[in-house]
C-alpha positions in Angstrom: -37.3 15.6 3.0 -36.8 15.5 6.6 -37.8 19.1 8.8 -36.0 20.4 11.2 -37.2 19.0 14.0 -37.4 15.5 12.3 -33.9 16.2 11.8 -33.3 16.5 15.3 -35.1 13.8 16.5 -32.9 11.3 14.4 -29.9 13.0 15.9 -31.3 12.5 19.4 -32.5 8.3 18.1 -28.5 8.1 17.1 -27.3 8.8 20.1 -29.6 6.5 22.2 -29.1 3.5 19.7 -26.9 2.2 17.2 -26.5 3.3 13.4 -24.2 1.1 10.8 -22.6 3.1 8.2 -21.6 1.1 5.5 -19.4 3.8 4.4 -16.3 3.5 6.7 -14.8 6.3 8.8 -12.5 8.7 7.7 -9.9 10.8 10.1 -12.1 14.1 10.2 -15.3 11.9 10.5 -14.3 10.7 14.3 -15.8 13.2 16.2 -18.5 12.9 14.8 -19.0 8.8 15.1 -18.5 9.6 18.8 -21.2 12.3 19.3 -24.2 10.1 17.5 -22.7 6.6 18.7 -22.1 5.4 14.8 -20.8 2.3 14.2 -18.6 1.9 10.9 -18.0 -0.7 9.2 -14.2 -1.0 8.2 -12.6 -2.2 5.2 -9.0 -1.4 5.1 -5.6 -0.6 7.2 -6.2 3.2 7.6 -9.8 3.0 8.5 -9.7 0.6 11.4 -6.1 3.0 12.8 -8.5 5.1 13.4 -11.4 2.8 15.7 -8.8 3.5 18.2 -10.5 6.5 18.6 -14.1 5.0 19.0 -15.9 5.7 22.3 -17.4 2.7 22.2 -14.8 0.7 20.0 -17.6 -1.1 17.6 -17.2 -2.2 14.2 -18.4 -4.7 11.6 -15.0 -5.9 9.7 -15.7 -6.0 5.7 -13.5 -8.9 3.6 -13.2 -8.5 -0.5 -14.6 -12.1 -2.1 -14.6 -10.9 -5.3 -16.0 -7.4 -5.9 -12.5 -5.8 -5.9 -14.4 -2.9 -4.2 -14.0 -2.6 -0.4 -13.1 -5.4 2.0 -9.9 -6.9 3.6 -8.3 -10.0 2.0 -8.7 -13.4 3.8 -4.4 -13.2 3.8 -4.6 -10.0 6.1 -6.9 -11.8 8.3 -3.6 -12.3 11.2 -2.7 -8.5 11.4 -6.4 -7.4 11.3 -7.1 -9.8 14.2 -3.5 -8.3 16.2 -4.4 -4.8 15.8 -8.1 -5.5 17.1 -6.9 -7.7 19.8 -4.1 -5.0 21.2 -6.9 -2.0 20.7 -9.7 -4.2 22.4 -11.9 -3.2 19.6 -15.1 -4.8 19.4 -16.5 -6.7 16.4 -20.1 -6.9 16.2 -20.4 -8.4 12.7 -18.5 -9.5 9.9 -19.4 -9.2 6.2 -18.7 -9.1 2.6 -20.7 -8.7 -0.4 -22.2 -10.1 -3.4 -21.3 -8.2 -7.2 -23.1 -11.1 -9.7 -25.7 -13.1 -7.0 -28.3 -12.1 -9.6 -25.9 -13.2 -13.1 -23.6 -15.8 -12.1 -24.6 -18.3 -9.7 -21.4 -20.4 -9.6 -19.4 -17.3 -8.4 -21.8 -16.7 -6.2 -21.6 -20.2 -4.8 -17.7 -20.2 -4.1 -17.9 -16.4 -2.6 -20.5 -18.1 -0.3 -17.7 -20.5 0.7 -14.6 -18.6 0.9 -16.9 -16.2 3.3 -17.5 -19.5 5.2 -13.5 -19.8 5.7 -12.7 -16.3 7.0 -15.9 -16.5 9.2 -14.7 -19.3 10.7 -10.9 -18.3 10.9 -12.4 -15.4 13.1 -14.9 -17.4 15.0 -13.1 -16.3 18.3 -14.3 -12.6 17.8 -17.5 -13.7 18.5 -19.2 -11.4 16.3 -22.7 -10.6 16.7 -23.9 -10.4 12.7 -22.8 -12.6 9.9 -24.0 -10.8 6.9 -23.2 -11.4 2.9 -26.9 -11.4 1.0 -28.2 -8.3 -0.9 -31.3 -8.8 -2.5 -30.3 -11.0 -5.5 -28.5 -13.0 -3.2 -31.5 -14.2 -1.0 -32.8 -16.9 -3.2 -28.7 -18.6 -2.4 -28.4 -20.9 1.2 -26.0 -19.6 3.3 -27.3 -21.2 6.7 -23.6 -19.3 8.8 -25.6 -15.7 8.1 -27.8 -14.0 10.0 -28.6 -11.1 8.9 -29.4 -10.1 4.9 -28.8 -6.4 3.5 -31.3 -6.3 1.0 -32.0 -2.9 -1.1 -33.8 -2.8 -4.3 -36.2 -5.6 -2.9 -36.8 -3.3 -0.1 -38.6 -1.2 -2.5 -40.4 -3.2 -4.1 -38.0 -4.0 -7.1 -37.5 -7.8 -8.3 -33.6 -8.2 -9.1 -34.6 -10.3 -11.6 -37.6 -10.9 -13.5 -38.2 -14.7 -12.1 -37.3 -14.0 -8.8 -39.1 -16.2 -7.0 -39.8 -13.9 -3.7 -43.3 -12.2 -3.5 -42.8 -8.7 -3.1 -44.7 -5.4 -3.4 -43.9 -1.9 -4.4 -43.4 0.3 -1.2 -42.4 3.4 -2.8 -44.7 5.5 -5.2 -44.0 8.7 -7.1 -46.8 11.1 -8.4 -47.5 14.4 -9.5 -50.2 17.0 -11.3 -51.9 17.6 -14.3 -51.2 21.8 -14.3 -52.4 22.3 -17.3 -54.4 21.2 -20.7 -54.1 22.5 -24.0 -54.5 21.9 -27.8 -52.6 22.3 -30.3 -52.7 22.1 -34.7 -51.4 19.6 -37.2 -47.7 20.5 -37.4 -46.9 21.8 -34.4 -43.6 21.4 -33.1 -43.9 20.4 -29.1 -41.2 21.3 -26.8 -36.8 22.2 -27.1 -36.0 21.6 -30.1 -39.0 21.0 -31.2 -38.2 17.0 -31.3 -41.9 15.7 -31.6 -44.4 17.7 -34.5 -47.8 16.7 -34.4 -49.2 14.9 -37.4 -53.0 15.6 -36.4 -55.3 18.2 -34.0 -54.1 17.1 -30.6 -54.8 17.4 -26.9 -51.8 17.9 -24.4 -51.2 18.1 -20.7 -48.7 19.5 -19.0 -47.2 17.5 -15.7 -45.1 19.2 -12.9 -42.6 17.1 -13.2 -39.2 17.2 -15.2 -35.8 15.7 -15.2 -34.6 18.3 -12.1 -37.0 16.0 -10.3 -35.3 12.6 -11.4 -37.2 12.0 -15.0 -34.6 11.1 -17.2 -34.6 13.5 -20.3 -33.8 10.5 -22.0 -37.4 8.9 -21.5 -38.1 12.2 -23.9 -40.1 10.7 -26.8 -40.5 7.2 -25.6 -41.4 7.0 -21.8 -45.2 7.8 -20.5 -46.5 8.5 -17.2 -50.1 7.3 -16.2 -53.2 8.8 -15.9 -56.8 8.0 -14.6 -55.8 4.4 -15.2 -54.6 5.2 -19.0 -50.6 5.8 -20.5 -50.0 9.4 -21.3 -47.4 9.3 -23.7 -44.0 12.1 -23.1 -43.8 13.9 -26.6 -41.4 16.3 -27.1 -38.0 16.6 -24.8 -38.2 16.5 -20.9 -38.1 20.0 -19.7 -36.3 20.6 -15.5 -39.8 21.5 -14.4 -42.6 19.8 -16.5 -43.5 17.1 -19.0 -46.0 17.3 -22.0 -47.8 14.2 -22.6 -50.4 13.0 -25.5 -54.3 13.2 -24.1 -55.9 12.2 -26.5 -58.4 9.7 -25.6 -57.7 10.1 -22.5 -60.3 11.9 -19.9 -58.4 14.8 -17.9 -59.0 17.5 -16.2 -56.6 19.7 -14.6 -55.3 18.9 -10.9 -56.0 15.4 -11.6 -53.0 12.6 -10.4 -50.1 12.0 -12.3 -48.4 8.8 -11.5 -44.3 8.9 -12.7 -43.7 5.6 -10.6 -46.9 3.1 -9.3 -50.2 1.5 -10.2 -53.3 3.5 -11.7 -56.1 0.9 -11.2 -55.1 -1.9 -13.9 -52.1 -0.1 -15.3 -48.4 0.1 -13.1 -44.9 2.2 -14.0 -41.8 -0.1 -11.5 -38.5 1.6 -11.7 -37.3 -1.6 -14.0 -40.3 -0.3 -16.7 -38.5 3.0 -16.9 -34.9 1.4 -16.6 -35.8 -0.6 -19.6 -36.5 2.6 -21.3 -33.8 4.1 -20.8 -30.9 1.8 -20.3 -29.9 1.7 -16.7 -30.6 -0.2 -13.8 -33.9 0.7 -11.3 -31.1 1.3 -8.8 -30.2 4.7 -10.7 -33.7 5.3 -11.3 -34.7 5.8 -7.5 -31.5 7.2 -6.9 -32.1 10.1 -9.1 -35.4 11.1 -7.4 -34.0 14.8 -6.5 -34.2 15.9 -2.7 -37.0 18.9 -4.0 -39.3 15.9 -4.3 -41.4 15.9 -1.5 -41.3 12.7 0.6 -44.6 11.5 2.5 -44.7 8.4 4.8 -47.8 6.1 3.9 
């Protein structure tokens, strides 16, 4: 989480260079653009009216291939290219973007191609960035790009298990042993009561809960690591803390609790708990809350 002064100085960086939001621009968003020299990238008829109002009159133009999400048609390339050529806007980069590059390679291929043919029906704009590849989508040739947009692989997340790029885990997420107990034979742990012991156990107690971005659904199943050991959840996820098993484990309280990273021999990705719990490792590291405190390595 960013302070106030760190806040500041990326107001005072967005001004001196420029920022791409992938986002668009909307009409009460202008003003805004203009103060912190933001460059949008526009996708449809009422978003590029409004680069009119641009300072500098930069933009990246986004065409639909096939995710039926965001993105001009290759048909509406002739009144794009009027309305850019009357407002002297500026393109700096054209790009699209891929919904199956890790499932369904022929798809992927003839996106790739169709790309090609509105790239080169705009050729005359000049644009700076040709840019199509998320991370999937980097293992594909597409020699007319120049630029990739890659996300989960920015992390440190393969977006699929043979993907043939080496890459390493840049994001870790760890938290506290705050306390130890034991409890008897029987004993019902947690809401609800969802997990009952079947022996003399030790437990710990983790800061760490589903208001942080645990999914309450890794209750019973998931496990978080330990002086280089699982710690198995038992009993439901609570918004502050987690119980886990200890038992053979060696812990003492304020020891290191990793949710997401490598232990010595042991390592939690965001694809092990996706697994888990049925999602994608996208939603995973998009549900790490905002009250969890973010350090640079």
């Amino acid at each position: 989480m960013a302070t106030a002064e760190e806040g500041k100085q990326l107001r005072e960086s967005a001004v001196k260079k420029d920022i791409l939001v992938l986002g668009g621009i909307l009409e009460d968003e202008v003003e805004c653009f203009n103060k912190y020299n933001l460059i949008p990238v526009i996708s449809d008829f009422e978003g590029l009216k409004l680069t009119k109002y641009l300072k500098n009159k930069t933009i990246h133009l986004k065409f639909d291939t096939g995710m039926h999400r965001l993105g001009f048609y290759e048909n509406e390339i002739d009144k794009v290219f009027q309305f850019i050529e009357k407002n002297n806007i500026k393109i700096e980069g054209l790009m699209s973007h891929f919904p199956s590059a890790d499932i369904d390679k022929e798809f992927t291929k003839r996106q790739i191609q169709n790309f090609k043919v509105i790239v080169d029906k705009l050729k005359k704009l000049n644009p700076k960035y040709v840019h199509l590849q998320n991370s999937a989508g980097l293992i594909y040739d597409c020699p007319y790009c120049n630029l990739v947009r890659i996300g989960l692989a920015m992390y440190g997340e393969k977006p699929v298990n043979n993907f043939p790029v080496n890459i390493e885990n840049s994001m870790y997420i760890k938290s506290k042993l705050i306390s130890i107990k034991n409890v008897k034979k029987g004993d019902k742990i947690s809401y609800c009561g969802t997990f009952q012991t079947n022996k003399d156990m030790k437990i710990g107690i983790i800061s760490f809960g589903y208001a942080d971005g645990l999914p309450r659904s890794l209750s019973n199943k998931g496990y978080v690591l330990i002086n280089g050991k699982k710690a198995y959840i038992i009993g439901n996820i609570t918004m502050d803390m987690t119980i886990v098993n200890l038992d053979n484990i060696d812990a003492k309280v304020g020891d290191e609790v990793v949710i997401i990273g490598k232990q010595k021999n042991e390592e939690i990705t965001f694809s092990n708990v996706a697994n888990l719990t049925d999602t994608i490792p996208y939603e995973i590291m998009c549900g790490i809350s905002k009250r969890v405190k973010r350090l640079e390595k």
